[in-house]
C-alpha positions in Angstrom: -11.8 -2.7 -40.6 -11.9 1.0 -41.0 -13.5 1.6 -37.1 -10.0 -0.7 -35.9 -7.9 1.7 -38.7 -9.5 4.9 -37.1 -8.7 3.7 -33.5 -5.3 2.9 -34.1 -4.7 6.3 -36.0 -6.5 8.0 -32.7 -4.9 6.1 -29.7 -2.0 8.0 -30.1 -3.1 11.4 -30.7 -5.2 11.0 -27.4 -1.9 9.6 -25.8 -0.2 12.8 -26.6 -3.2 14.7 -25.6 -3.0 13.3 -22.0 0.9 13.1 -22.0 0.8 17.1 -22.8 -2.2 17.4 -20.3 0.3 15.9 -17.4 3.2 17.5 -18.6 0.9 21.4 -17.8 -0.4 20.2 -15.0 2.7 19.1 -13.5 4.4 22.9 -14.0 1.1 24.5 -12.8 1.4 22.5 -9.7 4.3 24.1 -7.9 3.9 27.4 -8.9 -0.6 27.8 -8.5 -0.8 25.0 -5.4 -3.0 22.5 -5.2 -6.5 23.9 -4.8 -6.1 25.9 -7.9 -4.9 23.0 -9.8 -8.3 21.2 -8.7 -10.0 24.4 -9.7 -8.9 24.5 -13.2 -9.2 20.2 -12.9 -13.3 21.1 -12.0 -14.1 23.5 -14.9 -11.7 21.1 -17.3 -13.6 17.9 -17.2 -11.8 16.7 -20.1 -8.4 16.9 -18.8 -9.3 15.8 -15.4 -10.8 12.7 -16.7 -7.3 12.3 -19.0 -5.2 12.8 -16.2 -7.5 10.2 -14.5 -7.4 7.2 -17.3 -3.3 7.5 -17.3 -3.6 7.1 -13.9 -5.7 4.5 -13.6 -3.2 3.2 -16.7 -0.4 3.4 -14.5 1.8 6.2 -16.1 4.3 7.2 -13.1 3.8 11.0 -13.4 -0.2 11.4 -13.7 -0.1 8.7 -10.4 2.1 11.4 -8.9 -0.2 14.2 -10.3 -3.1 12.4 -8.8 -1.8 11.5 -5.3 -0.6 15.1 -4.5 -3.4 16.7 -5.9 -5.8 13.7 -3.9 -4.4 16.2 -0.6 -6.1 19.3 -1.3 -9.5 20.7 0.0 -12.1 19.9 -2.2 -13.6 16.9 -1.5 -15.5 16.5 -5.2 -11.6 16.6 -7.0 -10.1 14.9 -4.2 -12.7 11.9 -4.0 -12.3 11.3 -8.2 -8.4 11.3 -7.6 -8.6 8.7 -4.8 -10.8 6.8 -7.2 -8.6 6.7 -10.2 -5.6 5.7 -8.0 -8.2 3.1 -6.3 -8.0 1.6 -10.2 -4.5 2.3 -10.9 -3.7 0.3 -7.4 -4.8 -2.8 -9.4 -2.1 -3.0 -12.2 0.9 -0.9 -10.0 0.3 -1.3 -6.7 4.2 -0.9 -5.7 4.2 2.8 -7.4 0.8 3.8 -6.3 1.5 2.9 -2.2 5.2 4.6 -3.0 3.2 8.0 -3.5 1.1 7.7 -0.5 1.4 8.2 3.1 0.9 5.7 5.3 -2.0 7.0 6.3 -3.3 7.6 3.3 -3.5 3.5 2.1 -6.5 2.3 4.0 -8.8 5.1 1.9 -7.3 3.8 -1.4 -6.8 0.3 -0.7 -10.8 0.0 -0.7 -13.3 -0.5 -3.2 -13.6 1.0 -6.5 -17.1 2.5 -7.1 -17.8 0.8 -10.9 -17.4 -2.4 -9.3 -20.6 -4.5 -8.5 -20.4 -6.9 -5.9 -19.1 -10.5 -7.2 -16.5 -8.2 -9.1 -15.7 -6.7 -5.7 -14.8 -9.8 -4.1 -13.1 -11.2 -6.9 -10.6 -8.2 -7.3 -10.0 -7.8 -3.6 -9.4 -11.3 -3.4 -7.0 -10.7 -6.5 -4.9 -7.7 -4.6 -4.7 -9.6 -1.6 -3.3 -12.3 -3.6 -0.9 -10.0 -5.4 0.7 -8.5 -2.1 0.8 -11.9 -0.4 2.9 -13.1 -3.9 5.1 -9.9 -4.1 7.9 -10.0 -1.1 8.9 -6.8 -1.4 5.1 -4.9 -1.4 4.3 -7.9 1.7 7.2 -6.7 3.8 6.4 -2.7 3.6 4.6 -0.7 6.2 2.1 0.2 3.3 2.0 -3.0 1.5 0.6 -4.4 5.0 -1.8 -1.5 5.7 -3.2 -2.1 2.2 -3.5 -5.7 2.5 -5.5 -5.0 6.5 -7.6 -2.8 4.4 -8.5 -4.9 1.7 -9.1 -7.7 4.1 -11.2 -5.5 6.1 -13.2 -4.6 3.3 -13.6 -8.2 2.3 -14.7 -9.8 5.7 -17.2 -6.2 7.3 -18.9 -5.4 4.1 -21.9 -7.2 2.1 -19.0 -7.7 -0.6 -17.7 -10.5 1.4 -20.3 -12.2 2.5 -21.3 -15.5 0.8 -24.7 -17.0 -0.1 -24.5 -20.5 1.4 -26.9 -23.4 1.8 -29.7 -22.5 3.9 -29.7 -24.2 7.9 -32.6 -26.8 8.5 -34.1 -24.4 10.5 -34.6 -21.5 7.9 -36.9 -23.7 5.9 
């Protein structure tokens, strides 16, 4: 009872935490750029990985955060931004392919590196369900690149491929 009290007295100081952690990072963007933002990201592990759980949460503005600053140079920051919005393109996939290029889909419409393999093919089986199911993400440019992705994924990786029942002629 007390661990559940001590949660719920927590979850939203650490809310606020992040929310004030979006809100600076979003004025140092314009005026620093984005490879100092991914600097001060690097040597802040605690905000980056707060700006990465409301991401992966689906709050609008640290999505925003993370696709602009998923652009910039450094491929350690840039990989763990394409990651959380990898997560976050499970539970928003409308807002997160919004923020992208069209280019950019096919590298976040991909796997998510936590996953292990049956989870794999069940949540890439899941998205491709969603964007079949939601008309308006089916008839976009980017809700088709992300579902070719995800298919691509599914059918040329070992995450697709099924254990079956073995020919006569492999016993």
């Amino acid at each position: 009872m007390h661990a559940v009290l001590a949660a719920l007295l927590i979850l939203p100081a650490t809310a606020l935490a992040s929310e004030a952690a979006i809100q600076e990072l979003e004025r140092r963007l314009p005026i620093d750029g984005v490879e100092t933002v991914n600097a001060y990201l690097k040597w802040r592990p605690s905000v980056m990985a707060d700006l990465h759980q409301a991401t992966a949460d689906c709050n609008p503005r640290a999505v925003d955060l993370a696709a602009r600053l998923s652009r910039g140079k450094d491929p350690k920051a840039t990989d763990l931004h394409k990651e959380s919005l990898r997560i976050a393109a499970g539970g928003c996939a409308e807002y997160v392919l919004s923020r992208l290029s069209p280019k950019e889909v096919p590298g976040i419409c991909s796997l998510v590196s936590s996953w292990t393999m049956s989870q794999a093919a069940r949540e890439l089986r899941r998205r491709i369900g969603e964007i079949d199911t939601n008309e308006s993400l089916r008839q976009t440019e980017r809700g088709k690149a992300c579902r070719a992705a995800y298919v691509d994924v599914l059918q040329n990786t070992r995450v697709g491929i099924r254990a079956g029942t073995p020919s006569p002629r492999s016993k």
